[in-house]
C-alpha positions in Angstrom: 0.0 0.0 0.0 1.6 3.4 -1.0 -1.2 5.7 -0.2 -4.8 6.3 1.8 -7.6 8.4 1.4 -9.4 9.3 4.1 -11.7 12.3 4.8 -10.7 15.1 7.4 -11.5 13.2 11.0 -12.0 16.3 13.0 -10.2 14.8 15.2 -6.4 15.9 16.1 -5.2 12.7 18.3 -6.3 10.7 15.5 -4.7 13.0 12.9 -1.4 12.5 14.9 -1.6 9.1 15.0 -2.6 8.4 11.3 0.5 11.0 9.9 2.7 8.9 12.7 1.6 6.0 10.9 2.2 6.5 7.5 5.4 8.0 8.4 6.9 5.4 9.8 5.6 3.0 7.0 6.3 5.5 4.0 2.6 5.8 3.0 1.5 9.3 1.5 -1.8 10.5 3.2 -4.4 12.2 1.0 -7.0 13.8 3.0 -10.5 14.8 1.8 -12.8 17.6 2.9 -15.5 16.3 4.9 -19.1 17.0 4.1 -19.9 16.8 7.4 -19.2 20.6 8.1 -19.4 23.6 6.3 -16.5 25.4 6.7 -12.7 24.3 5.4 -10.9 25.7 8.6 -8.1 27.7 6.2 -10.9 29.1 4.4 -12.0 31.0 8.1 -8.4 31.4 9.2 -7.9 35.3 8.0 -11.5 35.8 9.7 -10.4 34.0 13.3 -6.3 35.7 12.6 -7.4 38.9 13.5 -9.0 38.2 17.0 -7.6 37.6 20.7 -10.6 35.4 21.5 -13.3 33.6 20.0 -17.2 34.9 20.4 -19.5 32.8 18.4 -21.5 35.7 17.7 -18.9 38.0 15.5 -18.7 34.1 13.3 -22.3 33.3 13.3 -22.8 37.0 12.0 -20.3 36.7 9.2 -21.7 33.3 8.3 -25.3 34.4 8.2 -24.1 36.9 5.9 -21.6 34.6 3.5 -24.0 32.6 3.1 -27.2 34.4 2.3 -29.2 33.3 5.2 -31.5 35.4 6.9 -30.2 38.7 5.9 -31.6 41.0 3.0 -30.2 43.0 0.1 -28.1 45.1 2.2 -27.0 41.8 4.1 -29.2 43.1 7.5 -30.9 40.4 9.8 -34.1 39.5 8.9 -36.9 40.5 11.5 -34.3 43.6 12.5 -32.0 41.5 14.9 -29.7 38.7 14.5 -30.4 36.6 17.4 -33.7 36.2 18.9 -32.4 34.3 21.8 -34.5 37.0 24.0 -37.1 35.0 23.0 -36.1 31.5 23.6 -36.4 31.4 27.2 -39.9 30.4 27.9 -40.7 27.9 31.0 -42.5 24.7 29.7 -46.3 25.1 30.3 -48.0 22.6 33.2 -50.1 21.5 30.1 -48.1 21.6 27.0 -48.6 17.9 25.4 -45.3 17.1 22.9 -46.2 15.4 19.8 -45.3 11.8 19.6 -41.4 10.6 18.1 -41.4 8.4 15.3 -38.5 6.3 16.5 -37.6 3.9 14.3 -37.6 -0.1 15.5 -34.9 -2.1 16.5 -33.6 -3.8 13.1 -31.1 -6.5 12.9 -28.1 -4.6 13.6 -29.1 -2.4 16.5 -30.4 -6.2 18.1 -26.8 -7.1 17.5 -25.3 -4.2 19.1 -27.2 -4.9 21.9 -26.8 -8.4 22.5 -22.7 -7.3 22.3 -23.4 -5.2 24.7 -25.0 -7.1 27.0 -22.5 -9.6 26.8 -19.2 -7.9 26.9 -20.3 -4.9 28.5 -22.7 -5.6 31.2 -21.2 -3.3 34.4 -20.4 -0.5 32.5 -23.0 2.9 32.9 -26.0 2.7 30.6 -27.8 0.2 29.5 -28.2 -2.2 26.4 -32.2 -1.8 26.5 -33.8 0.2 24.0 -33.2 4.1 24.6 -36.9 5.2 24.1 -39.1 2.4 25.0 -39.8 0.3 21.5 -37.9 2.7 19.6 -34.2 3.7 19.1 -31.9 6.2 17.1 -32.1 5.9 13.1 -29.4 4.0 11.8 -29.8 4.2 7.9 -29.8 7.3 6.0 -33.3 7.0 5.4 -34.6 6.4 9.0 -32.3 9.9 9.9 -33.8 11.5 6.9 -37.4 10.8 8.3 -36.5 11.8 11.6 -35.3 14.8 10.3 -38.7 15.6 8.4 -40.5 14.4 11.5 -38.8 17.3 13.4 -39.6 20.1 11.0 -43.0 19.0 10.5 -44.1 18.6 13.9 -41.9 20.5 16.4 -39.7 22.9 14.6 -42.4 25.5 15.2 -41.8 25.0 18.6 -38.6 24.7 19.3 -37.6 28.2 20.2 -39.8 29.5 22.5 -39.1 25.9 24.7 -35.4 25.1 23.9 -34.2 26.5 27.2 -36.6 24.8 29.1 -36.2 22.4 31.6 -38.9 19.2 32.4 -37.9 16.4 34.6 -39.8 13.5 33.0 -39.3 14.9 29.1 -36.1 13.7 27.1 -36.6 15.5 24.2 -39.5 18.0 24.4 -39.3 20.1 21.3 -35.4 18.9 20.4 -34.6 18.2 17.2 -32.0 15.7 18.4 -30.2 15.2 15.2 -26.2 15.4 16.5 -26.5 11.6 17.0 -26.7 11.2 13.0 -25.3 14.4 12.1 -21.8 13.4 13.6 -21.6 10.1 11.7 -22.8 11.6 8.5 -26.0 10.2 8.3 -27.3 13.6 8.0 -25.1 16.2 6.8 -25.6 19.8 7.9 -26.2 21.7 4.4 -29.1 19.4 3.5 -30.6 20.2 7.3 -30.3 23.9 6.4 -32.1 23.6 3.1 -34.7 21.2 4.8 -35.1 23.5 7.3 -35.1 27.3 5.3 -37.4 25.4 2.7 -39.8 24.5 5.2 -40.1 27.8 6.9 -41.1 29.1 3.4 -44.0 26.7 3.1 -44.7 27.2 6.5 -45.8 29.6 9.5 -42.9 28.7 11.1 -41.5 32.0 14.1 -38.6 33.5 13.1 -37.3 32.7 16.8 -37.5 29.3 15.7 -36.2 29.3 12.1 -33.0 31.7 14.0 -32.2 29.2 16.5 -32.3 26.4 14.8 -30.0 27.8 12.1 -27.5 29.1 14.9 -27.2 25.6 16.2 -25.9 24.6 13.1 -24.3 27.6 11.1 -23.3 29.0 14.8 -22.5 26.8 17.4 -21.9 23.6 15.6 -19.3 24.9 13.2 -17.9 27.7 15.8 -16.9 25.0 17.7 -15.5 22.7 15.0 -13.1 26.0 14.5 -12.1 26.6 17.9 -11.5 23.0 18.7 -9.2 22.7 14.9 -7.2 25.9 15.8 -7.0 25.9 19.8 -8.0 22.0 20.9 -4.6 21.0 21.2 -3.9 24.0 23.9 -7.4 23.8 25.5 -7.0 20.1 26.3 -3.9 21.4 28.6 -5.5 24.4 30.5 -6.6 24.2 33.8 -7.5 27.9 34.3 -8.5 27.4 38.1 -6.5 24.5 39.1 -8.7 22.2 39.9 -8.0 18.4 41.2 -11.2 17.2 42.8 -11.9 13.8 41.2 -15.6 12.9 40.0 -17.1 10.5 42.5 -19.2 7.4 41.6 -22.5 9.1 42.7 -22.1 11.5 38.9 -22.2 8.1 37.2 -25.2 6.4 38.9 -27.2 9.6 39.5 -27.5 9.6 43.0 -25.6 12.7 44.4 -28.9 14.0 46.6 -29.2 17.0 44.1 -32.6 16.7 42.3 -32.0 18.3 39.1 -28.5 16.4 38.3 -29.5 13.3 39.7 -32.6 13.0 36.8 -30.7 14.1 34.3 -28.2 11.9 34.4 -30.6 9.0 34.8 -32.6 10.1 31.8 -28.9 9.9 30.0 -28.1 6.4 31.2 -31.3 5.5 29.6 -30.7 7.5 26.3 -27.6 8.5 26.0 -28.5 12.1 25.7 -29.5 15.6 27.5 -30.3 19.0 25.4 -28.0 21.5 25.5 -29.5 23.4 28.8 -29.5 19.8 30.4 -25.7 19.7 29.7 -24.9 23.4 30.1 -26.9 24.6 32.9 -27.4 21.9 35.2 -24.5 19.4 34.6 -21.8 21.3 33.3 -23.1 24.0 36.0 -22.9 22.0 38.8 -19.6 20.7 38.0 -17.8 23.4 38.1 -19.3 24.2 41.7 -18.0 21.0 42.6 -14.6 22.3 41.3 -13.9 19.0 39.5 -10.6 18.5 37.5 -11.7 19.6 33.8 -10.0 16.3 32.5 -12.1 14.1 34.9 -15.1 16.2 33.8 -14.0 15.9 30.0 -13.4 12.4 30.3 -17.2 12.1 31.6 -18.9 13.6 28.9 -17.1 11.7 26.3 -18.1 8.4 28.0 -21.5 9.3 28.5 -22.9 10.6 25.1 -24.1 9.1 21.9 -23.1 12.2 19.8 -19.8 12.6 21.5 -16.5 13.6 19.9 -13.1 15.0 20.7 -14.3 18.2 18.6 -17.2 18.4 20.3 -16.5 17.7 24.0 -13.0 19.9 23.8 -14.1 23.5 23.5 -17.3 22.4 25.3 -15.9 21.3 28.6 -12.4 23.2 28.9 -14.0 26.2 27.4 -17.8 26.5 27.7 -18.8 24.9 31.0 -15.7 24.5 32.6 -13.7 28.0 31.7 -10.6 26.1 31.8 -9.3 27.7 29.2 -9.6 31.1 31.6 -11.9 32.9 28.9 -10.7 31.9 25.3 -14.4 31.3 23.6 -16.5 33.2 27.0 -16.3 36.1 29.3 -17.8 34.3 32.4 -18.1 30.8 33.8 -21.7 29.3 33.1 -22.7 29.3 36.7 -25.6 30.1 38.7 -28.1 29.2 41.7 -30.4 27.2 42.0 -33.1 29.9 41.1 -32.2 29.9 37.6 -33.4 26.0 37.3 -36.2 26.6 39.7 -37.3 29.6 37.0 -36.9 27.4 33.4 -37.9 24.2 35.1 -40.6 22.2 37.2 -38.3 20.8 39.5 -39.6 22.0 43.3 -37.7 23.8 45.8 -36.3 21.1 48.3 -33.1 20.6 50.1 -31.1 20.4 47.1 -31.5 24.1 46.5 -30.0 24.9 49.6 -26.9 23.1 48.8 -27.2 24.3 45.1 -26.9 28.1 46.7 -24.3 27.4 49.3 -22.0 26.0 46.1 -22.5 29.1 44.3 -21.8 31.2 46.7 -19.0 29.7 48.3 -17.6 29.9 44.8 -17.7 33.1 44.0 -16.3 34.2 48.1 -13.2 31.6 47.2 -12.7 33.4 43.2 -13.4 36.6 44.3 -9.9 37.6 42.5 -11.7 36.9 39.8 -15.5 37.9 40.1 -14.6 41.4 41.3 -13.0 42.4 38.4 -16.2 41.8 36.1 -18.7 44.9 37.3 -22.2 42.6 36.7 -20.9 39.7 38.7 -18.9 41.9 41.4 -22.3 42.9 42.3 -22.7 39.3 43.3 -20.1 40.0 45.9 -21.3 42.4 47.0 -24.3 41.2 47.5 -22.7 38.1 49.3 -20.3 40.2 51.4 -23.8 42.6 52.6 -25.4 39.1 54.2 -25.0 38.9 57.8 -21.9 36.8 59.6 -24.3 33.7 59.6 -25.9 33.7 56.9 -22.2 34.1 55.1 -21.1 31.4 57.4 -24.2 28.6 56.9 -23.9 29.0 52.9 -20.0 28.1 53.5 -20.3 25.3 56.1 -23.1 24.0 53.8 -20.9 24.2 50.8 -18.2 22.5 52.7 -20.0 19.4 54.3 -21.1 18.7 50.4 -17.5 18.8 48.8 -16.3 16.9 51.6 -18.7 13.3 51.2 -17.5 14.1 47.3 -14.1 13.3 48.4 -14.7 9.9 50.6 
C-alpha cells in the first residue's frame, strides 16, 4: 500500500496518530474535505487571525451573511436583529402535550449491538435496553432523513420558544435531536439547512424558531469545529482554576442527593442524551461548583454521550462549562443558583437548592480575584459580602459538608 484516502477526521489525536503512521511505513496521506461541516478551517483562518478570542457571535454573523441566510439586500438580519435568543427562554407550560417521536424499531443490527453489549459490557453505565421504549436512534440514511422531516414537520415551530426549558420526566420536548446522526454523517448539515429554510417558506414557522435552529448549526456547531481545529490541542492542557477534585461514583449512577442532576443523568443512562441546557446549565453548572478536575469532567462527557466527539466535547468542557481555558471562547463561567433552574424548570424547591446556593456562593467568596474584576458579577459579591456573619457562614459550612462526602 503506498497511499490512503481518508476524509478530514476532525479529530487531532487521531490525525497525529494516522500522519505517525504513515510516516513510519512511507505511506503518503491524501485527506478529503469532509461533508460533514461547512466550513474548510483555512478558508476562516484570515476571519479567526485577526482576533484575541473567540465569540460565536462576530462568526455566526459573518456566516449568516456569506452565506445568504437570513439577511436581505443590504445583508441586515431579517426581522431587524440577528439573534432572537430573548425570545427562547420560555418555561414549559403545566399543560403543553409534545407530539409523539417516530422512533424507528430495532432492526437487525441495532439487536446485534445490543446483545454485544450485554455480553461484553454488562457493568459498565448505561444500558443495552432500548433508549426510548420500543424505539431507538435511526441507523440508515433513510430512518435519519425521516427523523429529520419528522422534526420540522411537527416541532420545529416549537422549538424556540421551549429550547431553554427544563422538564424532569421529558427527554426531548421540542429537540430536534439530530447530533446523534449528524456526527456520523447520516445527515449532513447543508441538507438540514435547506430542509429547514425550505420549510419555513411553506410554512408559518417564528422567526425565533427558524434563527435558532439555524444558529445551532451555522453557529455553534461549526464555531466550535473552528475553535476546537485551531486551539484543541492547547485547551486540552489548561486548567484555568487549578482544579483536582476527582468525579465520585454518585455523577455516574445519578444519585448525588441533588434533584435536578440526579434526573438528568438518569434520563442519560437510559438515552444517551440531554439538550443543550441539560448539559450546560445543570450538569456542566454544577460541575464546576463542585470544582472537578476539567480532565475528569472531559473524560465524563465523552463516555457518556451518543453524539460525543473530541471536537465536540473539547471547546465544550475546557471552554464552555468549565472555563478552563480562563476565557478563550466566553467572558464568564456558566454558573448560577439554584433559582435559575427553579425559574426554566418544574423541579420543586427542596433541600437540594440549599446546597445548590451554598456552592455558588461559596464559589464566587473563594474566586473573588476573579469575580470582582467583572462589574455585573462583582455585584454578586457584593451582594454576598452585605449578608449577615451567619448567613455568610451557613452557605459556607453547607458548601463544605457537600465537597467533603465528594471526596470519601
Amino acid at each position: 500500500m503506498n497511499e490512503i484516502h481518508f476524509a478530514e477526521t476532525a479529530d487531532n489525536w487521531l490525525e497525529k496518530r494516522i500522519a505517525s503512521s504513515c510516516k513510519k511505513n512511507n505511506i503518503k496521506q491524501v485527506v478529503c474535505t469532509t461533508p460533514n461541516f461547512l466550513n474548510i478551517p483555512d478558508e476562516v483562518k484570515a476571519f479567526f487571525d485577526k482576533k484575541k478570542h473567540y465569540f460565536q457571535t462576530d462568526f455566526y454573523i459573518q456566516q449568516r451573511k456569506q452565506r445568504n441566510i437570513l439577511v436581505d439586500a443590504m445583508l441586515q438580519p431579517v426581522g431587524g436583529k440577528w439573534t432572537f435568543d430573548a425570545d427562547n427562554r420560555a418555561k414549559f407550560p403545566k399543560n403543553e402535550v409534545v407530539p409523539s417521536y417516530p422512533f424507528p424499531k430495532e432492526n437487525e443490527w441495532v439487536k446485534e449491538a445490543r446483545i454485544y453489549v450485554a455480553q461484553h459490557f454488562s457493568t459498565n453505565y448505561g444500558s443495552s435496553k432500548m433508549p426510548f421504549g420500543n424505539g431507538t436512534y435511526p441507523t440508515t440514511f433513510d430512518e435519519a432523513e425521516n427523523w429529520l422531516s419528522n422534526f420540522l414537520e411537527q416541532r420545529f415551530s416549537k422549538f424556540g420558544v421551549y429550547e431553554d426549558s427544563l422538564v424532569a420526566h421529558e427527554k426531548i420536548l421540542y429537540h430536534s435531536v439530530l447530533t446523534p446522526m449528524l456526527n456520523i454523517g447520516l445527515l449532513n448539515p447543508q441538507q438540514i439547512i435547506d430542509a429547514a429554510l425550505l420549510t419555513a417558506s411553506h410554512n408559518n414557522i417564528p422567526l425565533n424558531s427558524l434563527e435558532g435552529f439555524i444558529r445551532q448549526i451555522i453557529g455553534w456547531r461549526e464555531f466550535i469545529r473552528i475553535v476546537y481545529h485551531r486551539e484543541g490541542s492547547l485547551q486540552r492542557t489548561k486548567n484555568y482554576w487549578g482544579f483536582e477534585r476527582k468525579i465520585p461514583a454518585s455523577f455516574y449512577d445519578g444519585t448525588t442527593g441533588i434533584v435536578p442532576v440526579d434526573t438528568v443523568i438518569k434520563k442519560l443512562l437510559d438515552t444517551g442524551y440531554n439538550h443543550h441546557i441539560e448539559r450546560l446549565m445543570v450538569l456542566g453548572n454544577f460541575m464546576l461548583l463542585c470544582e472537578f478536575d476539567p480532565n475528569q469532567v472531559h473524560q465524563w462527557f465523552m463516555e457518556m454521550y451518543i453524539d460525543s466527539y473530541d471536537w465536540v466535547m473539547v471547546p465544550n468542557v475546557y471552554g464552555m462549562t468549565q472555563f478552563a481555558d480562563g476565557g478563550l471562547m466566553t467572558t464568564k463561567p456558566y454558573i448560577s443558583g439554584s433559582n435559575y433552574i427553579l425559574k426554566m424548570s418544574d423541579y420543586k424547591k427542596d433541600a437540594w437548592c440549599e446546597i445548590w446556593d451554598a456552592l455558588f456562593w461559596r464559589f464566587m467568596h473563594v474566586h473573588r480575584d476573579f469575580f470582582s474584576k467583572n462589574p455585573r458579577l462583582g455585584m454578586l459579591i457584593r451582594t454576598f459580602d452585605k449578608m449577615n456573619e451567619g448567613k455568610r457562614n451557613n452557605h459556607l459550612n453547607i458548601a463544605e459538608k457537600f465537597l467533603a462526602q465528594l471526596d470519601k
